[in-house]
N, CA, C and O atoms as a Maestro MAE file, in Angstrom:
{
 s_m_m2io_version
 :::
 2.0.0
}

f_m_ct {
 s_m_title
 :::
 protein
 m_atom[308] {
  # First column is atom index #
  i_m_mmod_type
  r_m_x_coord
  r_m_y_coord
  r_m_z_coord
  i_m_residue_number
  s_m_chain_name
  s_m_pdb_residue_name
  s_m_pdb_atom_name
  i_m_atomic_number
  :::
  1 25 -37.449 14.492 -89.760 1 A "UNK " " N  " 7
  2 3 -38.821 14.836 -89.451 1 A "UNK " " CA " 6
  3 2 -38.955 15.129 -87.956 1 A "UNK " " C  " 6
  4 15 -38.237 14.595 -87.111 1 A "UNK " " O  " 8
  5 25 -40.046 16.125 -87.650 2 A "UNK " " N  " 7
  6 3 -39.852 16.190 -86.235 2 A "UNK " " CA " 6
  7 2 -40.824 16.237 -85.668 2 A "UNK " " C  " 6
  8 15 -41.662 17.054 -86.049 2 A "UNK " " O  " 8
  9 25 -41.153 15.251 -84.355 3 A "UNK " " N  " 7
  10 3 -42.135 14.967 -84.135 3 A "UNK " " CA " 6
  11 2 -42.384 15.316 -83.006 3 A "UNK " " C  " 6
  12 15 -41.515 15.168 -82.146 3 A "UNK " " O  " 8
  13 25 -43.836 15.968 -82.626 4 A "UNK " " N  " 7
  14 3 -44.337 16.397 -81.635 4 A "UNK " " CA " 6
  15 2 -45.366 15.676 -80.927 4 A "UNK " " C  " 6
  16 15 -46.265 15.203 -81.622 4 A "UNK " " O  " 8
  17 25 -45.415 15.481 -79.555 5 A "UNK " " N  " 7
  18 3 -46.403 15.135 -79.069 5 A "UNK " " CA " 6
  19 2 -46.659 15.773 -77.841 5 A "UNK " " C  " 6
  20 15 -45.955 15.715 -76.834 5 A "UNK " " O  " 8
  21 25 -48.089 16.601 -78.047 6 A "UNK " " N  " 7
  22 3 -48.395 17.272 -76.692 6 A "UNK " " CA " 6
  23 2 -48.801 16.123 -75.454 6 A "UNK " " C  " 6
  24 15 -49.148 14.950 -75.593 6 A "UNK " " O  " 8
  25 25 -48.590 17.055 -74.003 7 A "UNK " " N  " 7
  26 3 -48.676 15.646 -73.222 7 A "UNK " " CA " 6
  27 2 -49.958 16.398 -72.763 7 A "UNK " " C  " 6
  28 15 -50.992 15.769 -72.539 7 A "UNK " " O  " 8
  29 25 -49.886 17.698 -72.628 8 A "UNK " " N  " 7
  30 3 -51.079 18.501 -71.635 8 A "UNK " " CA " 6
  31 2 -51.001 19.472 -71.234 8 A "UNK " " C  " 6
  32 15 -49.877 19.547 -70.737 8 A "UNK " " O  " 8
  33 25 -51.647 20.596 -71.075 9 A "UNK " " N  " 7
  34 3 -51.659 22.163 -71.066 9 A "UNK " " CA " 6
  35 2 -52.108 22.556 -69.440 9 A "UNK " " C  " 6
  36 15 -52.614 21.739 -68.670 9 A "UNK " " O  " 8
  37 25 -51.851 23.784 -69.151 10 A "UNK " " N  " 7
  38 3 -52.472 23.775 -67.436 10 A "UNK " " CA " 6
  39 2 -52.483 25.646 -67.541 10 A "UNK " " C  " 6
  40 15 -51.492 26.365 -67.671 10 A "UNK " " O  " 8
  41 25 -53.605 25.980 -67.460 11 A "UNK " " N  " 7
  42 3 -53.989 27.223 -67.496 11 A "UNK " " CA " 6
  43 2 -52.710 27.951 -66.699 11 A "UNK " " C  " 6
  44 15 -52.405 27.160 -65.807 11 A "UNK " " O  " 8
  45 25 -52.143 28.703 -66.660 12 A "UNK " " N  " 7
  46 3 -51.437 29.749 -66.071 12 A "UNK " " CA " 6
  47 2 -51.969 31.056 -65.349 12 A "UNK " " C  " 6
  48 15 -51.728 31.365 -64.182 12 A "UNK " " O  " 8
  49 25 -52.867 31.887 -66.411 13 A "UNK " " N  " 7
  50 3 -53.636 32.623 -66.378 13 A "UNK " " CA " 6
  51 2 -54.303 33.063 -67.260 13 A "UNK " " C  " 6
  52 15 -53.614 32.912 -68.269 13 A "UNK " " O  " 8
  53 25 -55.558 33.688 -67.629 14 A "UNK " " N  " 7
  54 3 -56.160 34.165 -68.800 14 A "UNK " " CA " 6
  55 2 -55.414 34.162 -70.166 14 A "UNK " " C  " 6
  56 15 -54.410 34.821 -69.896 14 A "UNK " " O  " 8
  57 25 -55.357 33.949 -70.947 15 A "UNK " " N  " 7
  58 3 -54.552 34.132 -72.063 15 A "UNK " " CA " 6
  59 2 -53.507 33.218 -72.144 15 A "UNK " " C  " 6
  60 15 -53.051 33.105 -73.282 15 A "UNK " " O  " 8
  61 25 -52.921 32.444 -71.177 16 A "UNK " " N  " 7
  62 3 -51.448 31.842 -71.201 16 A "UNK " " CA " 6
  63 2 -51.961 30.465 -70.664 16 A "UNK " " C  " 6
  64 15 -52.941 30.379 -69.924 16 A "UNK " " O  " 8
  65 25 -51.115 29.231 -71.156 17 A "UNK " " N  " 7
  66 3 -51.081 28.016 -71.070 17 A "UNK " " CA " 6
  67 2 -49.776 28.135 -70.889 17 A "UNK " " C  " 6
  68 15 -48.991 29.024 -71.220 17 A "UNK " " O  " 8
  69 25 -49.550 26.529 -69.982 18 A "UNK " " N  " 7
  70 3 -48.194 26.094 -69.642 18 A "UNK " " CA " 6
  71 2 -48.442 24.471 -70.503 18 A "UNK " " C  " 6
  72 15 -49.378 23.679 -70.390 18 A "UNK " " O  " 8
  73 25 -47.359 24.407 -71.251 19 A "UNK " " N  " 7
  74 3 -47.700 23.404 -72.664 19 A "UNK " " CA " 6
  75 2 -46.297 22.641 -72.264 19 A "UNK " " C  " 6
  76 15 -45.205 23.195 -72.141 19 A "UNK " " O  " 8
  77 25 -46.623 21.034 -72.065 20 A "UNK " " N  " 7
  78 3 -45.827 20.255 -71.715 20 A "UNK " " CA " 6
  79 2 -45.788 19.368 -73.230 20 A "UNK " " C  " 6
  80 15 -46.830 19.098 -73.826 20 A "UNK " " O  " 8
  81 25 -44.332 18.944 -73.771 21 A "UNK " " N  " 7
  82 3 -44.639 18.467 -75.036 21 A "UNK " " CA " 6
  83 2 -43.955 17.132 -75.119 21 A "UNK " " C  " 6
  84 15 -44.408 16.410 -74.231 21 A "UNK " " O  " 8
  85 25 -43.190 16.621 -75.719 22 A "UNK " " N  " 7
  86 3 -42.473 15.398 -75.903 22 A "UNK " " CA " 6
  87 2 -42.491 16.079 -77.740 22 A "UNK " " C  " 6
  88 15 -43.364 16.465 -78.518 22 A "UNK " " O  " 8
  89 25 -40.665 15.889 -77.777 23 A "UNK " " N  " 7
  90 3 -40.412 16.709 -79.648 23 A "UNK " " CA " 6
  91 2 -38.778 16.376 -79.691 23 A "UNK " " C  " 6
  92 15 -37.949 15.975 -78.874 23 A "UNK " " O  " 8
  93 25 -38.773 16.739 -81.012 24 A "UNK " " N  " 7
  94 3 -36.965 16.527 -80.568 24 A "UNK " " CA " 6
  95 2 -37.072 18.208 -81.491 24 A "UNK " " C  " 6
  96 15 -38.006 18.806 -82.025 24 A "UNK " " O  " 8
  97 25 -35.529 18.519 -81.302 25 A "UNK " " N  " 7
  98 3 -34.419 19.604 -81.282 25 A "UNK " " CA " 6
  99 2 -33.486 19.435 -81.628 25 A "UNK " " C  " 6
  100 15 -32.679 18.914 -80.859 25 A "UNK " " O  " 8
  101 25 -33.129 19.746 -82.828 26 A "UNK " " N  " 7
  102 3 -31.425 19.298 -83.482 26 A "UNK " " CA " 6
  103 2 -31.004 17.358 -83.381 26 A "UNK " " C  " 6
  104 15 -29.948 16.763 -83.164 26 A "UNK " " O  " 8
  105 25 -32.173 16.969 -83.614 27 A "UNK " " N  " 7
  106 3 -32.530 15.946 -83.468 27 A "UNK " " CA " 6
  107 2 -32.020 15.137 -82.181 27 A "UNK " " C  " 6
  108 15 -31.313 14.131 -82.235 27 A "UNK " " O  " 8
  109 25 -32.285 15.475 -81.537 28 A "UNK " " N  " 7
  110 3 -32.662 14.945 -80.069 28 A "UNK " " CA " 6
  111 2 -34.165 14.964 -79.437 28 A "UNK " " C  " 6
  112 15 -34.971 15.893 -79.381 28 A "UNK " " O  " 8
  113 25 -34.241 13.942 -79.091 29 A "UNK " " N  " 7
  114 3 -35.554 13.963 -78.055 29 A "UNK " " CA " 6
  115 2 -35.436 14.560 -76.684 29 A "UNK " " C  " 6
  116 15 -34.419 14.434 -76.003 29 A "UNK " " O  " 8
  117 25 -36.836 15.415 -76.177 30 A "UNK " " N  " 7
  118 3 -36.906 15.780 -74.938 30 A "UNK " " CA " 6
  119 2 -38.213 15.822 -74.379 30 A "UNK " " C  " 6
  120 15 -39.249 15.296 -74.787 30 A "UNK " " O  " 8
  121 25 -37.988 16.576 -73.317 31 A "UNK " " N  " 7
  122 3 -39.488 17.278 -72.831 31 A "UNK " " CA " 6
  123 2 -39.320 19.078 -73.242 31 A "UNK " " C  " 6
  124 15 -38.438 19.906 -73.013 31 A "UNK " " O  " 8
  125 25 -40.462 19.125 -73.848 32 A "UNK " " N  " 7
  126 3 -40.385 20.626 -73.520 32 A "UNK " " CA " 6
  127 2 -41.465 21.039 -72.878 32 A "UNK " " C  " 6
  128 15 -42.597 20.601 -73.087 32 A "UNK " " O  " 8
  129 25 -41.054 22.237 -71.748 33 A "UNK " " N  " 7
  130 3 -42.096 23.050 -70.900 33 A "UNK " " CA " 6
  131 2 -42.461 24.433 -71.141 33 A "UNK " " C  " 6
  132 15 -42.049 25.189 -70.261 33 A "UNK " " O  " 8
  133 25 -43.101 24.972 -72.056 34 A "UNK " " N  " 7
  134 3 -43.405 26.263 -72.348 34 A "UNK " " CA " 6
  135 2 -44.491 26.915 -72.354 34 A "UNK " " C  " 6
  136 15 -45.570 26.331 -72.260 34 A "UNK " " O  " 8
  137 25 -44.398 28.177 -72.460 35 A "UNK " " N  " 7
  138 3 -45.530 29.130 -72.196 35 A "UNK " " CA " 6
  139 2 -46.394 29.261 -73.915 35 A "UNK " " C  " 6
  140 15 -46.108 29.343 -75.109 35 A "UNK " " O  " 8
  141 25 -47.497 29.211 -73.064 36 A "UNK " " N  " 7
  142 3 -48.097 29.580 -74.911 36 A "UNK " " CA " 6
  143 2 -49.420 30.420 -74.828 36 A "UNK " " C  " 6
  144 15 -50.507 30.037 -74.395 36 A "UNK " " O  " 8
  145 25 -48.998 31.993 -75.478 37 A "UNK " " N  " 7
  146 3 -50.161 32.882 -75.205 37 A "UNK " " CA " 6
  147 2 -51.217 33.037 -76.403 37 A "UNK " " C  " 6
  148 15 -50.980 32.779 -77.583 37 A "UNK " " O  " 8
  149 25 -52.355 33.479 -75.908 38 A "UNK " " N  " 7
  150 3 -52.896 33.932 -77.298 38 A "UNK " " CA " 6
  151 2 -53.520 34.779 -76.454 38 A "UNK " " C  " 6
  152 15 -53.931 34.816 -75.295 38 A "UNK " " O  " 8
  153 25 -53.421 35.760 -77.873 39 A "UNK " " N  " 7
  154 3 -53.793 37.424 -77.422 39 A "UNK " " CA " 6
  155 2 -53.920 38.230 -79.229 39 A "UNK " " C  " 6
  156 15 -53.589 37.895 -80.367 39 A "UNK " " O  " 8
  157 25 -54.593 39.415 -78.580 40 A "UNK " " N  " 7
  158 3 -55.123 40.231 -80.061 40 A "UNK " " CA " 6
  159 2 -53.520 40.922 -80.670 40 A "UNK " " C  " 6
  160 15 -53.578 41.876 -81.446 40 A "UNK " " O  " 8
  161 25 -52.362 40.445 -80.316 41 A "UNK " " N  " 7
  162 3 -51.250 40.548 -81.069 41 A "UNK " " CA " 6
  163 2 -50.307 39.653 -81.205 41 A "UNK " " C  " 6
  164 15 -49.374 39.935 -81.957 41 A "UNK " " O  " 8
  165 25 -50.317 38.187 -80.420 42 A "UNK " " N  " 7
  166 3 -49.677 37.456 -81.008 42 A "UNK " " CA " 6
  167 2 -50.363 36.221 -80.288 42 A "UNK " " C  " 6
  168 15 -50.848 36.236 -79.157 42 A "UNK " " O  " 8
  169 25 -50.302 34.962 -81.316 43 A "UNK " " N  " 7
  170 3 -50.790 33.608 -80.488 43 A "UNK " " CA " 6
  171 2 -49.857 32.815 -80.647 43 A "UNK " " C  " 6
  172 15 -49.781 32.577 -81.852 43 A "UNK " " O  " 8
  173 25 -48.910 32.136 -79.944 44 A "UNK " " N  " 7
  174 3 -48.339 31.284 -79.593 44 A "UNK " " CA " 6
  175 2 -47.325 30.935 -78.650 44 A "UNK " " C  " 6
  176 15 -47.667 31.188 -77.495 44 A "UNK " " O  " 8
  177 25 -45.934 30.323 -78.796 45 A "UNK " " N  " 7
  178 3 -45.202 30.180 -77.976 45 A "UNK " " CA " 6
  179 2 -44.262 31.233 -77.623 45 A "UNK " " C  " 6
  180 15 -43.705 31.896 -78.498 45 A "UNK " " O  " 8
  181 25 -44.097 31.385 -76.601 46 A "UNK " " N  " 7
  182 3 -43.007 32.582 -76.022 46 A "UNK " " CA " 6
  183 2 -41.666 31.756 -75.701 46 A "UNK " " C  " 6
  184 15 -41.615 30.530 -75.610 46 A "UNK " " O  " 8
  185 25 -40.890 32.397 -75.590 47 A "UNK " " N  " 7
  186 3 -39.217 32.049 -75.232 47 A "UNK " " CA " 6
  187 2 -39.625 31.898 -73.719 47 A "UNK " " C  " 6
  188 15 -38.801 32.735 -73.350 47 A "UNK " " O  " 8
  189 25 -40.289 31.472 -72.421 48 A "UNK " " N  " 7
  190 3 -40.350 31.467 -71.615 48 A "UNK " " CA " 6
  191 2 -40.719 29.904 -71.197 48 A "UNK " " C  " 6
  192 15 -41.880 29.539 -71.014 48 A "UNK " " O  " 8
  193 25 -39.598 29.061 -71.075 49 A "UNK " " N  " 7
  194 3 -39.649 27.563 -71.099 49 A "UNK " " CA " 6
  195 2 -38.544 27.094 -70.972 49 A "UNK " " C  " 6
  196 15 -37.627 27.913 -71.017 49 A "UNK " " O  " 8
  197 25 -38.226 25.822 -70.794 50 A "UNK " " N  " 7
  198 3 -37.330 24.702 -70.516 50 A "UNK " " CA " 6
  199 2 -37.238 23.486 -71.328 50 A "UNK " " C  " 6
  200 15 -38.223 23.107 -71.962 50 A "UNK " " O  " 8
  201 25 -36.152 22.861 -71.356 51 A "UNK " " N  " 7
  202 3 -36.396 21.904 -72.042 51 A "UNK " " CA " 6
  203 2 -35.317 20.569 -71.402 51 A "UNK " " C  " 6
  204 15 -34.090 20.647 -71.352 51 A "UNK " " O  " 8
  205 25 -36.037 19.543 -71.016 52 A "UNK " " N  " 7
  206 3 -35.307 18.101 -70.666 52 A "UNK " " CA " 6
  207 2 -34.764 17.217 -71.784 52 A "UNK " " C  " 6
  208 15 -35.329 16.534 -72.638 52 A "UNK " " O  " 8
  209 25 -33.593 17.432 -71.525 53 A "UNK " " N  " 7
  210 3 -33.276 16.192 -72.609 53 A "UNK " " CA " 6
  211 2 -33.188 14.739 -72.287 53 A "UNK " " C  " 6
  212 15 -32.651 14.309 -71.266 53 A "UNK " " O  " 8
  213 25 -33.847 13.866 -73.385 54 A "UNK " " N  " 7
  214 3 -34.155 12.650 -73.216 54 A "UNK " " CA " 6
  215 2 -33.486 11.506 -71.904 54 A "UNK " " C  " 6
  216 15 -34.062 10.665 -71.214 54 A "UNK " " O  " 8
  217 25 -32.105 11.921 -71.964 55 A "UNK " " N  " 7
  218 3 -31.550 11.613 -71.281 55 A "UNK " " CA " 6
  219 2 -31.201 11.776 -69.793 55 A "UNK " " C  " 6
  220 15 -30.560 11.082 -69.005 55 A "UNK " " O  " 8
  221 25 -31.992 13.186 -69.676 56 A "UNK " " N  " 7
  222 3 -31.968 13.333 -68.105 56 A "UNK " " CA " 6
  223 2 -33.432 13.443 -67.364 56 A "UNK " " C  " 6
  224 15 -33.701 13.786 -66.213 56 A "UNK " " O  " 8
  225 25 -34.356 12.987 -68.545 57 A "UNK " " N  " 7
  226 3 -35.852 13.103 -67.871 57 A "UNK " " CA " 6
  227 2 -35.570 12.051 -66.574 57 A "UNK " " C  " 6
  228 15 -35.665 12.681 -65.521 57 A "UNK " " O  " 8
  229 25 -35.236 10.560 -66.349 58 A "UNK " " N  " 7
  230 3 -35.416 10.072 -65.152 58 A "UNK " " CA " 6
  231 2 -35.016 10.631 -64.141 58 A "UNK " " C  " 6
  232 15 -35.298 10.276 -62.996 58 A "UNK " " O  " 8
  233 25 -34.315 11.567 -64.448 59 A "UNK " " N  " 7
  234 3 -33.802 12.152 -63.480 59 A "UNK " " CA " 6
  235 2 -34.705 13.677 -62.571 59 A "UNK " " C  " 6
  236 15 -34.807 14.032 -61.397 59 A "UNK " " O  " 8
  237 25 -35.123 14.120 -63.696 60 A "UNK " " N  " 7
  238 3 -36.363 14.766 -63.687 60 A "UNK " " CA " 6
  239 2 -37.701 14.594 -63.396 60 A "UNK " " C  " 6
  240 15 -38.466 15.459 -62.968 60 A "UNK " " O  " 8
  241 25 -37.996 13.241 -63.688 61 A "UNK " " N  " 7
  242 3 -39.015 12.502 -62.657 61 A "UNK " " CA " 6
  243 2 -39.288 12.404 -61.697 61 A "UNK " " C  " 6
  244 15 -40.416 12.456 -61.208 61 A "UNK " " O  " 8
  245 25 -37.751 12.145 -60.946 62 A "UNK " " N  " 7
  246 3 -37.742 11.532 -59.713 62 A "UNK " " CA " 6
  247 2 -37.547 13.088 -58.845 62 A "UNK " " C  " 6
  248 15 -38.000 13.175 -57.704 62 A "UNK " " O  " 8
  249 25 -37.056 13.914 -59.296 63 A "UNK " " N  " 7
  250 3 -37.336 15.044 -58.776 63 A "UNK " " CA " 6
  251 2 -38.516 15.541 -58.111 63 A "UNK " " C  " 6
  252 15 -38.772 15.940 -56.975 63 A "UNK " " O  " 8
  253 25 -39.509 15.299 -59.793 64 A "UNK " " N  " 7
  254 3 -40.338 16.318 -59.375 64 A "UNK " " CA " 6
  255 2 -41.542 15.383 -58.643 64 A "UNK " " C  " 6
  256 15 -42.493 15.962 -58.119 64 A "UNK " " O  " 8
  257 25 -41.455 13.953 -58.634 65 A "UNK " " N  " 7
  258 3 -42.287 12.798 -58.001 65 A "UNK " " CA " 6
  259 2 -41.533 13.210 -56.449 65 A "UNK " " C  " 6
  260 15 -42.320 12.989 -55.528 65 A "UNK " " O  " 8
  261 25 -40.586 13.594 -56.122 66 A "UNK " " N  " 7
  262 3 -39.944 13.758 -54.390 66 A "UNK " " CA " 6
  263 2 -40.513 15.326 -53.844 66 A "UNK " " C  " 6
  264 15 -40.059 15.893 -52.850 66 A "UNK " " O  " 8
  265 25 -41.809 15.975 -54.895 67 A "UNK " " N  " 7
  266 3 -42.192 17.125 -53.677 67 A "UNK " " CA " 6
  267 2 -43.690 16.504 -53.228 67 A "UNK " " C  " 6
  268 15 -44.589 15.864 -53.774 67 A "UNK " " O  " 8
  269 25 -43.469 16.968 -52.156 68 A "UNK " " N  " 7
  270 3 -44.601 16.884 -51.465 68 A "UNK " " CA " 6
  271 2 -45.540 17.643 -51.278 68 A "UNK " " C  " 6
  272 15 -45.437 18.834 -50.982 68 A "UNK " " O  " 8
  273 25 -46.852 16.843 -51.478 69 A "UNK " " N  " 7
  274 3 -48.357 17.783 -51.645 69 A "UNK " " CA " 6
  275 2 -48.290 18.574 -50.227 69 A "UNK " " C  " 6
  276 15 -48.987 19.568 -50.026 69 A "UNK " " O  " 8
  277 25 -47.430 18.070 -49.304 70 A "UNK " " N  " 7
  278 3 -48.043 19.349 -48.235 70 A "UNK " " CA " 6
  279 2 -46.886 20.634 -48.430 70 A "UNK " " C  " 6
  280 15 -46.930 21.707 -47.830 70 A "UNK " " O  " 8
  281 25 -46.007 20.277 -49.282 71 A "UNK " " N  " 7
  282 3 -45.069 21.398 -49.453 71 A "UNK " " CA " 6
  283 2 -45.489 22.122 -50.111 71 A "UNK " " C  " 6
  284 15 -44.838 23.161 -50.221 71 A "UNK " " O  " 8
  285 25 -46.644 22.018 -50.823 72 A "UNK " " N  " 7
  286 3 -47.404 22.908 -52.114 72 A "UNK " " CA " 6
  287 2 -48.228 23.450 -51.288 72 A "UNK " " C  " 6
  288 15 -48.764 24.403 -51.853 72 A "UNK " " O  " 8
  289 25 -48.672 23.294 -50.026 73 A "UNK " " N  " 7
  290 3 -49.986 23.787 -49.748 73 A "UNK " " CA " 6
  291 2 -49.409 25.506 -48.970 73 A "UNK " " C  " 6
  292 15 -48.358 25.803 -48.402 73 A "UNK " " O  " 8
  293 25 -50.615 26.303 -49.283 74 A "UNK " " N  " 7
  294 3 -50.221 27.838 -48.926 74 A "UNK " " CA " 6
  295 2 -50.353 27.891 -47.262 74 A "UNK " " C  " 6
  296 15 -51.087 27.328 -46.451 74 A "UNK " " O  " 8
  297 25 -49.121 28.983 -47.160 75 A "UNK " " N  " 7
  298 3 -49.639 29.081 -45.531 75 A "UNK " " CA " 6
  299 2 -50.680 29.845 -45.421 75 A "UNK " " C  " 6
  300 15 -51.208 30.481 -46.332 75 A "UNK " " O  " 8
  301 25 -51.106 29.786 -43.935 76 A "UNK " " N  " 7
  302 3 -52.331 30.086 -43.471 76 A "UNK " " CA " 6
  303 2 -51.942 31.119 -42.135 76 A "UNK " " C  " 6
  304 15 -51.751 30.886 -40.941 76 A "UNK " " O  " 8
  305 25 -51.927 32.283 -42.900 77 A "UNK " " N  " 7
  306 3 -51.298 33.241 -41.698 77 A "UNK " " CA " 6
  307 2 -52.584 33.985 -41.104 77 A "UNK " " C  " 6
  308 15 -52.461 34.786 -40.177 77 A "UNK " " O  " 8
  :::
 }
 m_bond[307] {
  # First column is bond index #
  i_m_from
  i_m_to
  i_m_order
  :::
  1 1 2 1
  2 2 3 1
  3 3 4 2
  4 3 5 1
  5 5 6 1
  6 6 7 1
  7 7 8 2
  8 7 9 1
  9 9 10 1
  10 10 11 1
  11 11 12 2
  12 11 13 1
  13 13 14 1
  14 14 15 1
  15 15 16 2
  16 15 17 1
  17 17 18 1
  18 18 19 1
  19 19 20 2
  20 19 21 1
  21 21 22 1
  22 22 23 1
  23 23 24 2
  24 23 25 1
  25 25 26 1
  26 26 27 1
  27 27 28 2
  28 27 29 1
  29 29 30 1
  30 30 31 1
  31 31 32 2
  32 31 33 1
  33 33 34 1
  34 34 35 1
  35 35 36 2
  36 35 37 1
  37 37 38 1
  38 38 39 1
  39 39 40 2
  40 39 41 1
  41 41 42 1
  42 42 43 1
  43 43 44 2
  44 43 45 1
  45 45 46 1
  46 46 47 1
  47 47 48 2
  48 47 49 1
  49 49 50 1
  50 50 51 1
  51 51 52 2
  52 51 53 1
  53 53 54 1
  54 54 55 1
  55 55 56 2
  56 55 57 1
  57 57 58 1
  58 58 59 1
  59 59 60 2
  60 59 61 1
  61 61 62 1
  62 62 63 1
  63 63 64 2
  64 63 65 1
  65 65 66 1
  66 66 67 1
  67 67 68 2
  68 67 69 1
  69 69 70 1
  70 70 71 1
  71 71 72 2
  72 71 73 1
  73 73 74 1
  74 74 75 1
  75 75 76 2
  76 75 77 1
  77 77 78 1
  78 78 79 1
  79 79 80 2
  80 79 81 1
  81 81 82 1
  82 82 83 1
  83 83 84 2
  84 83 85 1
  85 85 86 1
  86 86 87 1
  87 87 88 2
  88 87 89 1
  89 89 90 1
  90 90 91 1
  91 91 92 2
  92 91 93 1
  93 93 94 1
  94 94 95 1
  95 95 96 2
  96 95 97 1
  97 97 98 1
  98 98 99 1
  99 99 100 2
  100 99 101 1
  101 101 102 1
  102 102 103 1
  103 103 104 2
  104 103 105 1
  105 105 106 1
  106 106 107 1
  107 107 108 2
  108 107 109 1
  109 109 110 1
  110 110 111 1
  111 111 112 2
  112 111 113 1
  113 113 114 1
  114 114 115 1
  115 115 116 2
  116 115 117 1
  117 117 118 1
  118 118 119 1
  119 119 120 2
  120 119 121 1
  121 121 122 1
  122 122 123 1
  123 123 124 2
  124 123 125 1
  125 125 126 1
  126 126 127 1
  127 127 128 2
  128 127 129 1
  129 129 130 1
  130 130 131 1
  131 131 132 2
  132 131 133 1
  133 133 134 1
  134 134 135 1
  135 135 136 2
  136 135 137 1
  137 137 138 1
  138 138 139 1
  139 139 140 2
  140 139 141 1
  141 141 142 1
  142 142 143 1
  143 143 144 2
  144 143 145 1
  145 145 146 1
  146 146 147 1
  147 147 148 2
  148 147 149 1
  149 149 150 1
  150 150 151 1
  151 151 152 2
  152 151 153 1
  153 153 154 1
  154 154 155 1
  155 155 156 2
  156 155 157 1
  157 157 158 1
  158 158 159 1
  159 159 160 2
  160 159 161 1
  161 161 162 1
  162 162 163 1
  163 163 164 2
  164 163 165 1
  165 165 166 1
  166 166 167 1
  167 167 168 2
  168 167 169 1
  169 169 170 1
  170 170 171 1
  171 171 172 2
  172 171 173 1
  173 173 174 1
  174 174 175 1
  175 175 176 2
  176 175 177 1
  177 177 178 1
  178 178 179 1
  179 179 180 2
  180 179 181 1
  181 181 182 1
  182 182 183 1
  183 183 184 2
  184 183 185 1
  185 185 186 1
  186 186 187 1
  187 187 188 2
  188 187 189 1
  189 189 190 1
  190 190 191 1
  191 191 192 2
  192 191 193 1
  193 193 194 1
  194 194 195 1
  195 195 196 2
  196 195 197 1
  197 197 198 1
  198 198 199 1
  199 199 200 2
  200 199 201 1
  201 201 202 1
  202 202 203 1
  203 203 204 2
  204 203 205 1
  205 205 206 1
  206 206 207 1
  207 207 208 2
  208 207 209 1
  209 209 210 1
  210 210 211 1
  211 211 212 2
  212 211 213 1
  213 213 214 1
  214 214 215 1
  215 215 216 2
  216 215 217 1
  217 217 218 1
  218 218 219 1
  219 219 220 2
  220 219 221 1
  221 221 222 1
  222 222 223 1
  223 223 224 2
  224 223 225 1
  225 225 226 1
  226 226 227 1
  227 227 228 2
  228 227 229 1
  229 229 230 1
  230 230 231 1
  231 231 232 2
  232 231 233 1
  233 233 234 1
  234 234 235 1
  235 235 236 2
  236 235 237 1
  237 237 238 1
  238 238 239 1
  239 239 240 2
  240 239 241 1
  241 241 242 1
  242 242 243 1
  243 243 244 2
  244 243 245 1
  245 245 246 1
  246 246 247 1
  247 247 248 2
  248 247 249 1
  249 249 250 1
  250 250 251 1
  251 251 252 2
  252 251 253 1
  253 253 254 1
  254 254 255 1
  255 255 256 2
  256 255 257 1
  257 257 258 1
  258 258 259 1
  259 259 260 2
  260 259 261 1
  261 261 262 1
  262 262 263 1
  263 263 264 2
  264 263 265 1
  265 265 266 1
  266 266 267 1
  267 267 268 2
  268 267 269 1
  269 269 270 1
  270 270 271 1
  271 271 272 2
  272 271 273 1
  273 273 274 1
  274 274 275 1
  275 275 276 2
  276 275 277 1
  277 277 278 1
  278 278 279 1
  279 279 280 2
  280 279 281 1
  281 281 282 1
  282 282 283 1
  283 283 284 2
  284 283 285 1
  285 285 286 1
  286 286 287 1
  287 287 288 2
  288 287 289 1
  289 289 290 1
  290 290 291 1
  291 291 292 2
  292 291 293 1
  293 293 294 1
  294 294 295 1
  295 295 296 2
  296 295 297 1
  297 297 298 1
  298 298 299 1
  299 299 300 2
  300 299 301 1
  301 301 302 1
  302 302 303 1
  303 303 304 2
  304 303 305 1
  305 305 306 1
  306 306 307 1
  307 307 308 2
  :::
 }
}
């Protein structure tokens, strides 16, 4: 059986969500990070995503917990 759990979506742009999930895959657990459009010819997930396997999310955590909010911020030219 395979089980999904969405964690939370984050607009991209009009039409497109960035869809963070928790599911397994050939029965493994992961994270998956994918794109998901809806539009007047197709609604759902695109091949445009990633996927963490269970085993290397701490590792992936600690990654993405080590950027810094001022490294995100835009320059100001």
């Amino acid at each position: 059986m395979t089980e999904e759990k969405d964690i939370g979506r984050i607009s991209k742009r009009e039409g497109t969500e960035v869809v963070v999930r928790v599911d397994s895959f050939g029965g493994k657990k992961g994270v998956t990070i994918r794109e998901f459009v809806t539009s007047e010819k197709y609604t759902g997930f695109t091949k445009a995503g990633t996927r963490i396997p269970a085993d290397k999310f701490l590792e992936f955590r600690e990654m993405i917990n080590s950027i810094s909010l001022n490294d995100l911020k835009e320059d100001k030219e």
